[in-house]
DSSP file (Angstrom, degrees, kcal/mol; ACC not computed):
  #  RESIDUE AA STRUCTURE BP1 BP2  ACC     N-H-->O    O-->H-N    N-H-->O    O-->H-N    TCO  KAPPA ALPHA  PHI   PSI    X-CA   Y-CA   Z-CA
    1    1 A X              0   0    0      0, 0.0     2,-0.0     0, 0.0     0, 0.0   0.000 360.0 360.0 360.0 135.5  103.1   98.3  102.2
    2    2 A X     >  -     0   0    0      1,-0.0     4,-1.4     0, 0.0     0, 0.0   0.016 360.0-103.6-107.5-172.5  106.3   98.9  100.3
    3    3 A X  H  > S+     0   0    0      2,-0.2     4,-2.6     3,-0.1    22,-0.0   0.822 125.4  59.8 -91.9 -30.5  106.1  100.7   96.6
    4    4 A X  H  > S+     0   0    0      1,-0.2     4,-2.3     2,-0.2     5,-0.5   0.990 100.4  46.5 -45.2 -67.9  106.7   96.6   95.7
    5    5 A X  H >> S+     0   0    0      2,-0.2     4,-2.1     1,-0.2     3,-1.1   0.922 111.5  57.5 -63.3 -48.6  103.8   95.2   97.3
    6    6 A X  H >X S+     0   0    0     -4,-1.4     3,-2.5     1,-0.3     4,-1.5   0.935 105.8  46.1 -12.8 -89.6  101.5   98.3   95.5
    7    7 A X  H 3X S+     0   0    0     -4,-2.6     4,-1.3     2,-0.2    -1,-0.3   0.636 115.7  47.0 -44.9 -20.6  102.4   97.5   92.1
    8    8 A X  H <X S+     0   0    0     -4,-2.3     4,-2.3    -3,-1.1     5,-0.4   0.860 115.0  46.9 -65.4 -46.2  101.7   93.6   92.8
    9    9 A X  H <X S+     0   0    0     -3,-2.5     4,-1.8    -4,-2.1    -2,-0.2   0.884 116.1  47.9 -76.2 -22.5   98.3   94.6   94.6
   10   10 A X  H  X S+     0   0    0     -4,-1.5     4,-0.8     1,-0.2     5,-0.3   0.874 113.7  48.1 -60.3 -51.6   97.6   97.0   91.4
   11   11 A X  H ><>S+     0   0    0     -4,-1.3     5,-1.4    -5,-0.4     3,-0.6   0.875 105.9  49.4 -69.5 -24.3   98.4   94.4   89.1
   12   12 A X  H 3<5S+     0   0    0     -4,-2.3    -1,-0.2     1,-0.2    -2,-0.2   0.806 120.5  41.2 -91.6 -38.1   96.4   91.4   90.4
   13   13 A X  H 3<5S+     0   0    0     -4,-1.8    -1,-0.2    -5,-0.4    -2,-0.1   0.434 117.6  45.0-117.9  44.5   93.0   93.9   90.5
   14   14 A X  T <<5S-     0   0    0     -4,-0.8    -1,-0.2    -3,-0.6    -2,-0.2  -0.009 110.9-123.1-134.0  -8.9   93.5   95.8   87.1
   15   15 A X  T   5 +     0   0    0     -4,-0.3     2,-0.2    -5,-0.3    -3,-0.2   0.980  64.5 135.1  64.5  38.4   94.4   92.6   85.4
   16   16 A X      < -     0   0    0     -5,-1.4    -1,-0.2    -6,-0.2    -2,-0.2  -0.876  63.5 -88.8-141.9 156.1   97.5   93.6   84.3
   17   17 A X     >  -     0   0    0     -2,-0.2     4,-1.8    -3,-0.1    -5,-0.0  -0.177  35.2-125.4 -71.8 140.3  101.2   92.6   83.9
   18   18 A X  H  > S+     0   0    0      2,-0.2     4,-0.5     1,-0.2     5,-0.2   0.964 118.8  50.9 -55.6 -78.0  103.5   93.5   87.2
   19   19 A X  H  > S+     0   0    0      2,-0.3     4,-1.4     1,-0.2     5,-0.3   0.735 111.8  47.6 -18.8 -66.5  105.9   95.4   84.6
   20   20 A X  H >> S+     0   0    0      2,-0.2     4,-2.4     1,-0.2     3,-1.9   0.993 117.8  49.1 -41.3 -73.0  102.5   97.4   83.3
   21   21 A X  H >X S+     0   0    0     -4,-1.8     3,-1.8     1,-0.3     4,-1.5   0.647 105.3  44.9   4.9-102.1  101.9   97.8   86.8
   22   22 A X  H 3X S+     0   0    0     -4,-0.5     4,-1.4     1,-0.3    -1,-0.3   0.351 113.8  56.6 -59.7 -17.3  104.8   99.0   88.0
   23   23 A X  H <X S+     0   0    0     -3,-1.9     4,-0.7    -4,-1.4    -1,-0.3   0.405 109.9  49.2 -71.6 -21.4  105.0  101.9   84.4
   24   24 A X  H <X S+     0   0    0     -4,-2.4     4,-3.7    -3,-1.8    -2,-0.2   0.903 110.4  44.5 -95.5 -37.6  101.9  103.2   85.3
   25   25 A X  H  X S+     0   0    0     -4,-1.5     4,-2.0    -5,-0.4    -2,-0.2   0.885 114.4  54.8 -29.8 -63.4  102.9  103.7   89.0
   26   26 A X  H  X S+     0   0    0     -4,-1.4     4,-0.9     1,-0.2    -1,-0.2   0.809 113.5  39.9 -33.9 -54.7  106.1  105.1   87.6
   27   27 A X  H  X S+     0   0    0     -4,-0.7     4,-4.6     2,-0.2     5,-0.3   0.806 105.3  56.0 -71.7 -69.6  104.5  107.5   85.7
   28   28 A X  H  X S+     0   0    0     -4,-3.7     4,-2.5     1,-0.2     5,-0.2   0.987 112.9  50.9 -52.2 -57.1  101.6  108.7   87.7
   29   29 A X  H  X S+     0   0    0     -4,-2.0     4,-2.2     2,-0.2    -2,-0.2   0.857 110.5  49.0 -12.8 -67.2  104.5  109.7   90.4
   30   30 A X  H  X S+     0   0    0     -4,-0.9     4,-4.7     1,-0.3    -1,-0.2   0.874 106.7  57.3 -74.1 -22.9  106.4  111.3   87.9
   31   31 A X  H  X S+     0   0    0     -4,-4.6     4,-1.1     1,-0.2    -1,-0.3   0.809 114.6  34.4 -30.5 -47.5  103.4  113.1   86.9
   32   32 A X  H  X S+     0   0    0     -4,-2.5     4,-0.8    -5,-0.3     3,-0.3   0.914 109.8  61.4 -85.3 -42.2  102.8  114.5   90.1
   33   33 A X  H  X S+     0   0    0     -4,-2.2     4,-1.3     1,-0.3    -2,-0.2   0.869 110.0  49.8 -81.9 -45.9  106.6  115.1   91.3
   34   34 A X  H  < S+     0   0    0     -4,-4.7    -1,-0.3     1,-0.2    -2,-0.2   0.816 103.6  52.4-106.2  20.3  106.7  117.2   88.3
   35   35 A X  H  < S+     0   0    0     -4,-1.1     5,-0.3    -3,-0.3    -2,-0.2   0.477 105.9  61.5 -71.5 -17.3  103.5  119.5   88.8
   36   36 A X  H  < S+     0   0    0     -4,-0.8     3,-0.3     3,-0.2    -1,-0.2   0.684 100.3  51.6 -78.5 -34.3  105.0  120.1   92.1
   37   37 A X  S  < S+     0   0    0     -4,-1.3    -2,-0.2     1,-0.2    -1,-0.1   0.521 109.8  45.1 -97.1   8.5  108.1  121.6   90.5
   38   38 A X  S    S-     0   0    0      0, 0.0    -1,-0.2     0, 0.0    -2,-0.1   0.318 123.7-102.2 -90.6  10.7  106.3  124.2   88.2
   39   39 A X  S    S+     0   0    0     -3,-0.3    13,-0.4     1,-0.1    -3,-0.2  -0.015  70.6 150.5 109.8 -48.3  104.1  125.1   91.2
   40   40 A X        -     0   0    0     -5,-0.3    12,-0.6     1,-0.1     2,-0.4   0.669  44.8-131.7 -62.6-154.0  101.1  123.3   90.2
   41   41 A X  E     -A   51   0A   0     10,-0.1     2,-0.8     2,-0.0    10,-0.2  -0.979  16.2-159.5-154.0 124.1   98.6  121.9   92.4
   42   42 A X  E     -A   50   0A   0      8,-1.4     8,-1.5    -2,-0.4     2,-0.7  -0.839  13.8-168.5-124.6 120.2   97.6  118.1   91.6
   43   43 A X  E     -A   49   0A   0     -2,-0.8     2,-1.2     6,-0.2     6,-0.2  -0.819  16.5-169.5-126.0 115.0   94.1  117.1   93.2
   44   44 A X  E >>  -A   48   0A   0      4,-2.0     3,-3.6    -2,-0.7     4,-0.5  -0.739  32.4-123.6 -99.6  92.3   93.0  113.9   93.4
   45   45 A X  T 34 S+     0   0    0     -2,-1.2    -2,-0.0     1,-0.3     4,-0.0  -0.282  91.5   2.1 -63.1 128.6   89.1  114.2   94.5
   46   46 A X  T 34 S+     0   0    0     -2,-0.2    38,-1.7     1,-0.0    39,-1.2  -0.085 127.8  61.5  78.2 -28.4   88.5  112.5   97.2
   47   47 A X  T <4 S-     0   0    0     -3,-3.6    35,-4.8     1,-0.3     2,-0.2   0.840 104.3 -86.0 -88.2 -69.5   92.0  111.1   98.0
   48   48 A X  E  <  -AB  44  81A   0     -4,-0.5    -4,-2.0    33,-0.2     2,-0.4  -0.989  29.0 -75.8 176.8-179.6   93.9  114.6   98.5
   49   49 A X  E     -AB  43  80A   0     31,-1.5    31,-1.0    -2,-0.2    -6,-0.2  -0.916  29.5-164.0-105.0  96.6   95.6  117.3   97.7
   50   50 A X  E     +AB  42  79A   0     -8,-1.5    -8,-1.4    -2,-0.4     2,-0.3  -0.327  20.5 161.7 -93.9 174.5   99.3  117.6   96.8
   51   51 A X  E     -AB  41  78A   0     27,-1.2    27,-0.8   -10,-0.2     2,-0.6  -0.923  43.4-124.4 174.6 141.3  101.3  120.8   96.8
   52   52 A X  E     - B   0  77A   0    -12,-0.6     2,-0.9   -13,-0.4    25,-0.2  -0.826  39.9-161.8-116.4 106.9  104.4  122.5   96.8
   53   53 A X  E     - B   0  76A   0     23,-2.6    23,-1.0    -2,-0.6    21,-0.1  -0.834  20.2-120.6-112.8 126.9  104.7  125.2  100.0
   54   54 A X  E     - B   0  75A   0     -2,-0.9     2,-0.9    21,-0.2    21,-0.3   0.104  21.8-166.1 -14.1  98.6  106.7  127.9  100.6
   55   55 A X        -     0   0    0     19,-2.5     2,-0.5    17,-0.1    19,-0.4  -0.790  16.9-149.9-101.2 147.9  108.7  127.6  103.8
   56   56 A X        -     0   0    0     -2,-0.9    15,-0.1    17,-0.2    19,-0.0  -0.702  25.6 -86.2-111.3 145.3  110.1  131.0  104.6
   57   57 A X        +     0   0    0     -2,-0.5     2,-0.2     1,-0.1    15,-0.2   0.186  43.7 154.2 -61.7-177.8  113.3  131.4  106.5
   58   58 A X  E     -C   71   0B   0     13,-2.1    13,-2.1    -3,-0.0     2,-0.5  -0.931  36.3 -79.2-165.3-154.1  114.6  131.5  109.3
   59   59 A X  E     +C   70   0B   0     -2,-0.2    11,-0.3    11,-0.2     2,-0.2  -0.951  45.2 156.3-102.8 140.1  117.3  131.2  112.2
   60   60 A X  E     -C   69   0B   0      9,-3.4     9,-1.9    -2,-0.5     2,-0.2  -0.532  33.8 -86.6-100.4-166.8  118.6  127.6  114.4
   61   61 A X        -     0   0    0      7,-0.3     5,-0.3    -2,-0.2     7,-0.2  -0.867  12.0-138.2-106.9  69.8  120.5  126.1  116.0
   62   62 A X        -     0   0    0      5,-0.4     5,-0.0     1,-0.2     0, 0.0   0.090  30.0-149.0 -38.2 124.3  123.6  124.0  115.4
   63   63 A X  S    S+     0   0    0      2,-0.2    -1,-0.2     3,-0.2     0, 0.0   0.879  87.3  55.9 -73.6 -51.5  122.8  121.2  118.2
   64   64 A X  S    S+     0   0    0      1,-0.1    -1,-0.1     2,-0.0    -2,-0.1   0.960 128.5   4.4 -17.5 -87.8  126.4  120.7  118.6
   65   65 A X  S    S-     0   0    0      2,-0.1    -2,-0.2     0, 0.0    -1,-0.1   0.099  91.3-122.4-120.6  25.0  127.8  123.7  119.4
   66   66 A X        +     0   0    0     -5,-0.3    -3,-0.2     3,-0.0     2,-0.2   0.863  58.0 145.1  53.9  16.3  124.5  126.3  119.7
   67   67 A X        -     0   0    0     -6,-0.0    -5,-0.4     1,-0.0     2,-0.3  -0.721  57.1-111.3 -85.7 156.5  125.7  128.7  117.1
   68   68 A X        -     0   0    0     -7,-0.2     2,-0.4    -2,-0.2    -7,-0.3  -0.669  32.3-159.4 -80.6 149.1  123.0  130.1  115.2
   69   69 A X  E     -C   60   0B   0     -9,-1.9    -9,-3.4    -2,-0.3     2,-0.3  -0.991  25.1-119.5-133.3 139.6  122.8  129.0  111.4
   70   70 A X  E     -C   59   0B   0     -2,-0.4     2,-0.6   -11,-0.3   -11,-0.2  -0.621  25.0-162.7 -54.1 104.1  120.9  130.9  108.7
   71   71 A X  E     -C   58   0B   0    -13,-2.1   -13,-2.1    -2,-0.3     2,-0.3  -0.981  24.5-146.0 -97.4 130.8  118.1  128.0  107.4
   72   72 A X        -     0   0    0     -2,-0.6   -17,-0.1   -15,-0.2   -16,-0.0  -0.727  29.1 -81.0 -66.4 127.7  117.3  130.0  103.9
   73   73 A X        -     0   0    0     -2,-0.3     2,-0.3     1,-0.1   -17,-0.2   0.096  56.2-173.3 -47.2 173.8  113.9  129.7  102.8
   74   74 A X        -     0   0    0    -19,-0.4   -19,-2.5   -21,-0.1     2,-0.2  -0.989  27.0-117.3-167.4 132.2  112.7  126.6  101.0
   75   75 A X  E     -B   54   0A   0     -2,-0.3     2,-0.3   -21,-0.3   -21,-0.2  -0.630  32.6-177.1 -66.7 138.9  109.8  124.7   99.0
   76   76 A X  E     -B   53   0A   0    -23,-1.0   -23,-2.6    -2,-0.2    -2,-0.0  -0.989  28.2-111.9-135.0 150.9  108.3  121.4  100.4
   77   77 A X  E     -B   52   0A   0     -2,-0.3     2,-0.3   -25,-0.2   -25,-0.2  -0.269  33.9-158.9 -67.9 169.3  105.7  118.8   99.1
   78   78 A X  E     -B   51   0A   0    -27,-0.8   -27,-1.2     2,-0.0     2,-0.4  -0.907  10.9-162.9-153.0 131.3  102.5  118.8  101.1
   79   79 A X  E     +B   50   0A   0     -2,-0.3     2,-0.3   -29,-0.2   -29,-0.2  -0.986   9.9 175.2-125.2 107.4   99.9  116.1  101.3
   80   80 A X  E     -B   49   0A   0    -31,-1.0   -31,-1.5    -2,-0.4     2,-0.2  -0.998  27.3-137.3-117.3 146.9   96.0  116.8  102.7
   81   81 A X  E     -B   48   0A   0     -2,-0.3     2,-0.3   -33,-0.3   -33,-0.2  -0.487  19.6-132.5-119.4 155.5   93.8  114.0  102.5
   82   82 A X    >>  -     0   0    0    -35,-4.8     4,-2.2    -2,-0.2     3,-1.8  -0.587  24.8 -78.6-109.1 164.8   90.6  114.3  101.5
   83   83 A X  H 3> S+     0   0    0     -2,-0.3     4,-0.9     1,-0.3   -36,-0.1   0.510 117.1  39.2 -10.5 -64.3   87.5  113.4  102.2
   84   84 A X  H 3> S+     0   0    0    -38,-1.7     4,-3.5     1,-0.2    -1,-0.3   0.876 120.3  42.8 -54.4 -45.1   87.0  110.2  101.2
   85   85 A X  H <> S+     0   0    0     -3,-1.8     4,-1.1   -39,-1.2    -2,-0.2   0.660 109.3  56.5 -93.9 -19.7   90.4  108.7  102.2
   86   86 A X  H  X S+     0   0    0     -4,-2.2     4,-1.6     2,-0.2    -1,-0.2   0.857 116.8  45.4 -87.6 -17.0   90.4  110.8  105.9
   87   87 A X  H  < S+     0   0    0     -4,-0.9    -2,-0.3    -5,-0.3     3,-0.2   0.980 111.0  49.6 -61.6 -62.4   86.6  108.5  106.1
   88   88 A X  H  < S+     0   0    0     -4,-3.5    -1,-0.2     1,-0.2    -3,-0.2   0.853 111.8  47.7 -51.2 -42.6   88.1  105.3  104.9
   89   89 A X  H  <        0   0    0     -4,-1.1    -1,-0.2     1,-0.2    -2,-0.2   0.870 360.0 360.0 -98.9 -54.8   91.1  105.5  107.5
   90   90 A X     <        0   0    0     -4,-1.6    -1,-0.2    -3,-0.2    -2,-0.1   0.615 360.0 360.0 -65.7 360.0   89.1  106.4  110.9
């Protein structure tokens, strides 16, 4: 399922316009994408937990030619699924 085929399946069982749809979709996203860059912590009970974690640096490897390269530490989203949703899925 594509972000397309969501907003279709949202709209046909909320009884709403594709366009609504696809703005509320928008929205909640950006909602989340930018509680994730202050820091916050966005918890959807039951579904999951998103989050922004710390990666701390460290050294590689250039694959190439095997020099070591300096990765500098780094924030990443993080997704843990919750209760409900790791039930629904088995």
């Amino acid at each position: 399922m594509n972000k397309q085929d969501l907003v279709r399946k949202i709209a046909k069982e909320s009884d709403v316009t594709i366009k609504q749809a696809a703005l509320v979709l928008d929205k909640t996203l950006d909602a989340i994408t930018d509680a994730l860059a202050e820091g916050e912590k966005v918890q959807l009970v039951g579904f999951g937990t998103f989050e922004a974690r710390q990666r701390s640096g460290r050294i590689g490897r250039n694959p190439r030619t095997n020099e070591p390269v300096d990765i500098k530490p780094s924030k990443v989203p993080s997704f843990k699924a919750g209760a409900k949703l790791k039930a629904k899925v088995k």
